[in-house]
Backbone bond lengths (Angstrom), bond angles and torsions (degrees), N, CA, C in turn:
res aa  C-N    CA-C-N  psi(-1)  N-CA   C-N-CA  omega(-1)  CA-C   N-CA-C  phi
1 X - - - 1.456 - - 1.524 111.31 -
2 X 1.230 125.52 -58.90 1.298 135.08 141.91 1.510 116.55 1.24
3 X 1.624 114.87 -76.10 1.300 112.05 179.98 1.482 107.46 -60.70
4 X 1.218 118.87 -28.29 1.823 109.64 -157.07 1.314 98.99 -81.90
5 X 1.371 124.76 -28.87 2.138 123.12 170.14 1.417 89.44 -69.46
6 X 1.301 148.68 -70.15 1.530 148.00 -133.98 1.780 86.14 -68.03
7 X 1.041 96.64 -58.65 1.780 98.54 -179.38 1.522 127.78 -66.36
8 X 1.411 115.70 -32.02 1.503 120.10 167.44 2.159 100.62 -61.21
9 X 1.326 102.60 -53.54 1.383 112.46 176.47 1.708 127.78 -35.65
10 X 1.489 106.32 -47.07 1.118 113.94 170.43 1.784 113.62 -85.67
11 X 1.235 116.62 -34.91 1.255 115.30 163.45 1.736 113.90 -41.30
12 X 1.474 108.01 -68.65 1.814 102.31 -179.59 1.514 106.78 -70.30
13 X 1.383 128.59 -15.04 1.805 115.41 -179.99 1.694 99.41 -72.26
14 X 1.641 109.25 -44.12 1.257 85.00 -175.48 1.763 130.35 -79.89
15 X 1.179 104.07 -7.66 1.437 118.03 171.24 1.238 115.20 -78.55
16 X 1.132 129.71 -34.06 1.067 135.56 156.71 2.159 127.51 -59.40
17 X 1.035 87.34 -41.19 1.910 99.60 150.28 1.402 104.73 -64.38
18 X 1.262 125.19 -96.98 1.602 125.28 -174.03 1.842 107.45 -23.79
19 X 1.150 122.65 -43.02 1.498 112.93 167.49 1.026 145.85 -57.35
20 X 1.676 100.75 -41.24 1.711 122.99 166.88 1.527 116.56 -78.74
21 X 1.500 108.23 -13.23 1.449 88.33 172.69 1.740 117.76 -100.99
22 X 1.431 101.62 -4.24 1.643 100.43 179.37 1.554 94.85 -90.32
23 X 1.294 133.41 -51.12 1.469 128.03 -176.58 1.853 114.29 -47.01
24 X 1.007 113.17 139.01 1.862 106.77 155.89 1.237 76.07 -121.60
25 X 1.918 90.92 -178.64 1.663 134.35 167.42 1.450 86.07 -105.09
26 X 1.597 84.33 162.12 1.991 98.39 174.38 1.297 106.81 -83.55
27 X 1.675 120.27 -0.81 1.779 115.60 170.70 1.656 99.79 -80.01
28 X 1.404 123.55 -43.98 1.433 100.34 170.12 1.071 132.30 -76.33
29 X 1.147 132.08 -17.68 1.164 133.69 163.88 1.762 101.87 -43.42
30 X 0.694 121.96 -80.11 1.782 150.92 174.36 1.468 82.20 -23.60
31 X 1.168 136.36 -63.42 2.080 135.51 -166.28 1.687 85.78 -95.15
32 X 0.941 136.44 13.37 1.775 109.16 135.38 1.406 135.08 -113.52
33 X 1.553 92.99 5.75 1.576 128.89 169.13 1.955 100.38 -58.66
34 X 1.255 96.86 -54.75 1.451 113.15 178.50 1.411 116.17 -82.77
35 X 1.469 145.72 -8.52 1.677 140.98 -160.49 1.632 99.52 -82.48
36 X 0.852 127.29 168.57 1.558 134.79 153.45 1.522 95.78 -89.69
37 X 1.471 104.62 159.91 1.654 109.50 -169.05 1.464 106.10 -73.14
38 X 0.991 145.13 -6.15 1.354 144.25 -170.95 1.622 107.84 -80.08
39 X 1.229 115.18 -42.08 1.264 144.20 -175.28 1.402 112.10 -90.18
40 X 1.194 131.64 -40.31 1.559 127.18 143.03 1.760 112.17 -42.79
41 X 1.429 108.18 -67.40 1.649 97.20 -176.17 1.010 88.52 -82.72
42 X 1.400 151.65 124.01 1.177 165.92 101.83 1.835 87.67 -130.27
43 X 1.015 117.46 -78.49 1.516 123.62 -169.42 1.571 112.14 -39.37
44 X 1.495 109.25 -59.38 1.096 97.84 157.53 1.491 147.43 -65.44
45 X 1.264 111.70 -22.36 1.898 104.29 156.40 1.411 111.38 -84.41
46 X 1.003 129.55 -16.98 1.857 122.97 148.82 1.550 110.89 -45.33
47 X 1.182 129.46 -47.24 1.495 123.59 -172.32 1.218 87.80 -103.20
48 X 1.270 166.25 -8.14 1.691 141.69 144.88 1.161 118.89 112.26
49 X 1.712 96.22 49.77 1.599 121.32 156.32 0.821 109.83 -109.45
50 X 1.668 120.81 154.14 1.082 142.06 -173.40 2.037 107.56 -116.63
51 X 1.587 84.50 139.98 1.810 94.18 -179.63 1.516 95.75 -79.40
52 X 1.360 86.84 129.56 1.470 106.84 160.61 1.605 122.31 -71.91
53 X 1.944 102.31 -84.13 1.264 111.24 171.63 1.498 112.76 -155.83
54 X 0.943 117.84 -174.43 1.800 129.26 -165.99 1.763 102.35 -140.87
55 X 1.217 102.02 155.13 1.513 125.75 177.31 1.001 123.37 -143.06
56 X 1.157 143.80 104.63 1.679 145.44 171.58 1.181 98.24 -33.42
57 X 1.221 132.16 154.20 1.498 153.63 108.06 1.470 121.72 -10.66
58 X 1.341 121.72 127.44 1.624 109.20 -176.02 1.802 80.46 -134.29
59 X 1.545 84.59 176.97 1.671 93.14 -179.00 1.531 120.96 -76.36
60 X 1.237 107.24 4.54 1.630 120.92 -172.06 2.018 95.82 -127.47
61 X 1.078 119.02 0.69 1.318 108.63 -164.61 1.614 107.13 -138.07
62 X 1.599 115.24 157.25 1.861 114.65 158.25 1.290 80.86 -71.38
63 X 1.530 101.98 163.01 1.714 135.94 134.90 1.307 95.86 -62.34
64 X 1.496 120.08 147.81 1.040 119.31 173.29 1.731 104.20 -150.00
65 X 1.448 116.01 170.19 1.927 120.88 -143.70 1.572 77.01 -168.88
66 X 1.491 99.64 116.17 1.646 113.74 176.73 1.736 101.84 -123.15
67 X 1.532 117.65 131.46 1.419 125.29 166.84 1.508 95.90 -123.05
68 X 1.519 86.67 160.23 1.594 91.34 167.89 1.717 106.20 -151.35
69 X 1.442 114.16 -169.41 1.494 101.12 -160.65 1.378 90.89 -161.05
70 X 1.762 122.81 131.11 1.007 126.19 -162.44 1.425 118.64 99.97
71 X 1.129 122.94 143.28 1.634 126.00 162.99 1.186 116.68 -19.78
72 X 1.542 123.00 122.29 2.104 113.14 165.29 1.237 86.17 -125.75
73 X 1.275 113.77 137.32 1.421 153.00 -173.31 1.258 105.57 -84.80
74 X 1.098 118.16 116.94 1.325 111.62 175.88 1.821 130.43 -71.17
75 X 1.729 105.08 120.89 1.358 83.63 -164.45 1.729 107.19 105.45
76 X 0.889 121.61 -46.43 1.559 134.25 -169.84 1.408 97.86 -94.94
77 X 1.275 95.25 -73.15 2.070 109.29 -174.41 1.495 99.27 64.59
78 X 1.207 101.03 74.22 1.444 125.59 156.24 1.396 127.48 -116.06
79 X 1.409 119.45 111.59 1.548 111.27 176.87 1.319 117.43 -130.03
80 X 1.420 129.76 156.11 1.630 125.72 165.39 1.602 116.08 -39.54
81 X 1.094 117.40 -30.04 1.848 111.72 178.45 1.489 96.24 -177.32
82 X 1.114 95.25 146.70 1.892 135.93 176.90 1.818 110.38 -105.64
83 X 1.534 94.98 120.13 1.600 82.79 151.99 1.099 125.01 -147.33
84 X 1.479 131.05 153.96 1.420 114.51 -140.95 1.792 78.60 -131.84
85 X 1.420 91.82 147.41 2.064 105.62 155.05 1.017 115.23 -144.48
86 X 1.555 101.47 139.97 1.383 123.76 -139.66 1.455 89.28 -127.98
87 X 1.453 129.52 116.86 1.674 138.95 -178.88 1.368 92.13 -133.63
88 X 1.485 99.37 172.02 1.449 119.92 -176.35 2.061 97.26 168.27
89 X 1.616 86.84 132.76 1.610 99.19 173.25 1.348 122.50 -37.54
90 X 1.250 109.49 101.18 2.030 99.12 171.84 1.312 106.32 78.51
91 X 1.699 115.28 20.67 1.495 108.01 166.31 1.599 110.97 -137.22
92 X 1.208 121.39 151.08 1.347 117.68 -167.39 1.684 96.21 -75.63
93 X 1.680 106.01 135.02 1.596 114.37 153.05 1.571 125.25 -25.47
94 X 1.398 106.68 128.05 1.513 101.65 158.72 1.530 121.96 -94.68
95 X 1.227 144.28 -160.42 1.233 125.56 174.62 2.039 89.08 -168.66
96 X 1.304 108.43 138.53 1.159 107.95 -161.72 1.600 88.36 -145.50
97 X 1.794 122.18 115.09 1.058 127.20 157.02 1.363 122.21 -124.83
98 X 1.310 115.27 117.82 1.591 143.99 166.82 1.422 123.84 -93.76
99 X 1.449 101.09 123.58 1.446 122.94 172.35 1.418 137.37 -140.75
100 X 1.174 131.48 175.76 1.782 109.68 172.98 1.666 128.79 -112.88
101 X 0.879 96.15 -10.44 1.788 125.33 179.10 2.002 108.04 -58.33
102 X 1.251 100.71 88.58 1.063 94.58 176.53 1.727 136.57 -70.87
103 X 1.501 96.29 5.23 1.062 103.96 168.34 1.421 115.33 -95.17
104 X 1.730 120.63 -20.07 1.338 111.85 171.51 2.175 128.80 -83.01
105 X 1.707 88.33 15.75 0.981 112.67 -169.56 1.868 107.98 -101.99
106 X 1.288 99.19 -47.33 1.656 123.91 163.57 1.543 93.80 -41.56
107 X 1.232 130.39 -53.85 1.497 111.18 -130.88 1.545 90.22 -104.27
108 X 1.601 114.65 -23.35 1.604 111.80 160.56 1.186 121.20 -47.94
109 X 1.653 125.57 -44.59 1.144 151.57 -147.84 1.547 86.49 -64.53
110 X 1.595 104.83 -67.65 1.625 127.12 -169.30 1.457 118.20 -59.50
111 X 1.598 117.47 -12.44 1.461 116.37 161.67 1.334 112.07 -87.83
112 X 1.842 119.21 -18.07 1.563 104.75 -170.56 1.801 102.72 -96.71
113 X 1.564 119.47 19.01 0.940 130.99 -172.58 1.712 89.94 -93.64
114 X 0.758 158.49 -1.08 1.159 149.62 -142.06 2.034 95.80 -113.00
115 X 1.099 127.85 158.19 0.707 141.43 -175.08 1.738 128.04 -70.14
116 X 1.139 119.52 -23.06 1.489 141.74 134.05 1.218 118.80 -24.21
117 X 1.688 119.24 -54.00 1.009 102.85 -159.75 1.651 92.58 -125.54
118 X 1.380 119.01 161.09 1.444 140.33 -171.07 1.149 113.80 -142.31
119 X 2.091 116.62 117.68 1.395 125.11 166.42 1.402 120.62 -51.05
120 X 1.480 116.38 105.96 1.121 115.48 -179.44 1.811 122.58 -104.50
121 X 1.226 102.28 27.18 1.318 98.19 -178.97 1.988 100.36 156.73
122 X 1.548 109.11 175.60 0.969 103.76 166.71 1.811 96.34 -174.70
123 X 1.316 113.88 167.48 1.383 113.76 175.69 1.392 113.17 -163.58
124 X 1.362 129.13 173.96 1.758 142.79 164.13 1.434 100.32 -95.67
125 X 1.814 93.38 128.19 1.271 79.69 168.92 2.027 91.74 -156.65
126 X 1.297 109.04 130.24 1.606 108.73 -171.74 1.556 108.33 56.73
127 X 1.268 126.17 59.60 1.591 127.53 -169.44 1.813 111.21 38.43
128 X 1.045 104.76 30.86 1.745 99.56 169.69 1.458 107.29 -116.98
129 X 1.473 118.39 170.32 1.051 144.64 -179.41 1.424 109.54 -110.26
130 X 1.622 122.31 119.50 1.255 111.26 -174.43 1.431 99.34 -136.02
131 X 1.509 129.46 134.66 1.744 145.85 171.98 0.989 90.12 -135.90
132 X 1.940 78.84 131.70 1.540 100.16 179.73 2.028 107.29 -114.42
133 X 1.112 100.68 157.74 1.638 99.21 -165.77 1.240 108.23 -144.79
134 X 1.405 130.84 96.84 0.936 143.69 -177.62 1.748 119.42 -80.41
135 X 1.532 120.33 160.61 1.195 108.08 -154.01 1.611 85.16 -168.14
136 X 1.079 118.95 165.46 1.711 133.84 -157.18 2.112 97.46 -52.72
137 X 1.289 132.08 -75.66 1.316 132.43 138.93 1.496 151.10 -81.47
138 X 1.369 112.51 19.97 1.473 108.41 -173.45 1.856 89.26 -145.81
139 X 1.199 119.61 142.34 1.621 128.58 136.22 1.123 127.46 -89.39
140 X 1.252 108.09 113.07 1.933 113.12 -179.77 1.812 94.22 -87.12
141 X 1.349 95.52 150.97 1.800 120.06 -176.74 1.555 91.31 -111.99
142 X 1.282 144.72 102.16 1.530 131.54 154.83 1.713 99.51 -75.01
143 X 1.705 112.86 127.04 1.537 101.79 165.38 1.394 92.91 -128.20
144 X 1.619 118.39 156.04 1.047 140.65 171.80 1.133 116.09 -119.60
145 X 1.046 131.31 109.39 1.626 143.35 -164.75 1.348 140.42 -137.02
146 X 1.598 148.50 111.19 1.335 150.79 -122.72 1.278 79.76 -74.86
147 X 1.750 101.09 164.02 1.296 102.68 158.44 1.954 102.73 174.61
148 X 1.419 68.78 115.35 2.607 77.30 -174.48 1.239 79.51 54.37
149 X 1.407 130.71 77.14 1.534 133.74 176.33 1.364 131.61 -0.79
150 X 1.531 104.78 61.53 1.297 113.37 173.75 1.471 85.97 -154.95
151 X 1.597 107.83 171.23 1.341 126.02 -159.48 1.707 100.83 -104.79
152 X 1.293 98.01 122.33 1.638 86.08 168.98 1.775 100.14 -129.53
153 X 1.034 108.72 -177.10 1.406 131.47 -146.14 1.454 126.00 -125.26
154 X 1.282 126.57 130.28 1.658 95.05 176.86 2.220 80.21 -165.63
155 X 1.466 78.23 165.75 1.754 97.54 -165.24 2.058 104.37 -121.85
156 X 1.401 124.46 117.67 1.100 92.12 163.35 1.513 113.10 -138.95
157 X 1.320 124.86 157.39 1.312 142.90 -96.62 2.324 76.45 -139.29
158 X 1.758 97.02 90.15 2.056 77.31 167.00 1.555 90.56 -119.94
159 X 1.264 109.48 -169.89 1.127 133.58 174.72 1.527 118.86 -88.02
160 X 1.076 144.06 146.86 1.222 131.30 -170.09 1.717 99.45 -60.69
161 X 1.033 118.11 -54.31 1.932 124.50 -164.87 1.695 95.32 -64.71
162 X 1.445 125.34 -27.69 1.249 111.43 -158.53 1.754 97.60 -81.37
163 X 1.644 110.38 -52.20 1.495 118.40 172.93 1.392 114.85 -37.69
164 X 2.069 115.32 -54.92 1.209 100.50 179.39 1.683 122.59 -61.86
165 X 1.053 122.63 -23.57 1.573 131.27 173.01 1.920 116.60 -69.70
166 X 1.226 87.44 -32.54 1.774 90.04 161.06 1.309 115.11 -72.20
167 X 1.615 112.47 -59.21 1.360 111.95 -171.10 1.613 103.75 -62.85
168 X 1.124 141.46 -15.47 1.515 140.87 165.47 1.278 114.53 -60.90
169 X 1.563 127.38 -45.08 1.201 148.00 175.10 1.497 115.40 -42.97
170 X 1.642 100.97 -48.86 1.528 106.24 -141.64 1.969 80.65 -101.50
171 X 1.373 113.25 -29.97 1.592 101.11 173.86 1.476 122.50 -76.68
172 X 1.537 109.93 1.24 1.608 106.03 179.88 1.418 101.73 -102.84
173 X 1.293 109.73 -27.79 1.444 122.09 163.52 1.697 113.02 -52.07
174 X 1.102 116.93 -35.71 1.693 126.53 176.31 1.371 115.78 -64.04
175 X 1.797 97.18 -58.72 1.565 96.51 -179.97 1.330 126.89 -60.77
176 X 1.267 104.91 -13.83 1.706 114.00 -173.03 0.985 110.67 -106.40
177 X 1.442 137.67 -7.49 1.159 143.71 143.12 1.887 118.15 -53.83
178 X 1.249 109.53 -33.73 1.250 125.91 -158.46 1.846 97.69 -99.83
179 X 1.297 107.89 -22.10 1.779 101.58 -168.89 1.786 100.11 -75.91
């Protein structure tokens, strides 16, 4: 009897690890908005992701540093969650987390419900759905997006100055599309 609690025990401790390290809150998200990348992957191979890959920075692009968490298939490259960091010289980090769990999407939903933060917009963009939700320093992007025909999910994490400089981008980009 003994063994079967000692063993049920480690069964839910470790399931219970494997859960907490693929889930964040939208407050960490928000403090890896701020880490230097060293300190992001450190945190994240502490909770038991694995680096994918890295990208320099170009003069048109972030550098960008992809982990993910869960089995990737080789060939497939499928995992329980992706997370991407997004740097660039003299510009604040982006932070981009994708997943498929529509329940870990619900419960984001229910923190940007909070009074802090305010839907400030939303758009189509590549068959996705994107609301944006602004909050005292950060704009969260919720996108919802097809995928092996099911919907997966992902959250990303700008700065208020960096969003307004995108959203400047992408409307001068319009008009000049349009002249």
């Amino acid at each position: 009897m003994k063994f079967f609690v000692i063993l049920l025990f480690l069964f839910i401790a470790f399931n219970a690890n494997v859960l907490f390290a693929q889930k964040f809150s939208l407050e960490e998200l928000f403090l890896f908005q701020k880490m230097e990348l060293g300190q992001v992957n450190d945190t994240l191979l502490a909770r038991k992701w694995k680096f994918f890959k890295s990208d320099g920075q170009t003069e048109t692009k972030y550098g960008e540093s992809i982990w993910y968490f869960g089995k990737l298939e080789k060939y497939k490259i499928k995992a329980e969650g992706w997370f991407y960091f997004l740097a660039a010289d003299s510009l604040p980090n982006r932070i981009i987390y994708q997943f498929q769990k529509p329940e870990q999407f619900d419960a984001f939903k229910l923190q940007l419900d909070k009074p802090i933060f305010r839907e400030i917009g939303s758009e189509m963009y590549e068959g996705s759905i994107i609301v944006y939700y602004r909050g005292k320093d950060f704009v969260v992007g919720t996108t919802i997006f097809p995928e092996n025909n099911i919907s997966a999910y992902a959250l990303t994490i700008y700065t208020v100055e960096d969003y307004q400089k995108l959203k400047g981008i992408k409307e001068e980009a319009i008009k000049k599309k349009n002249k």
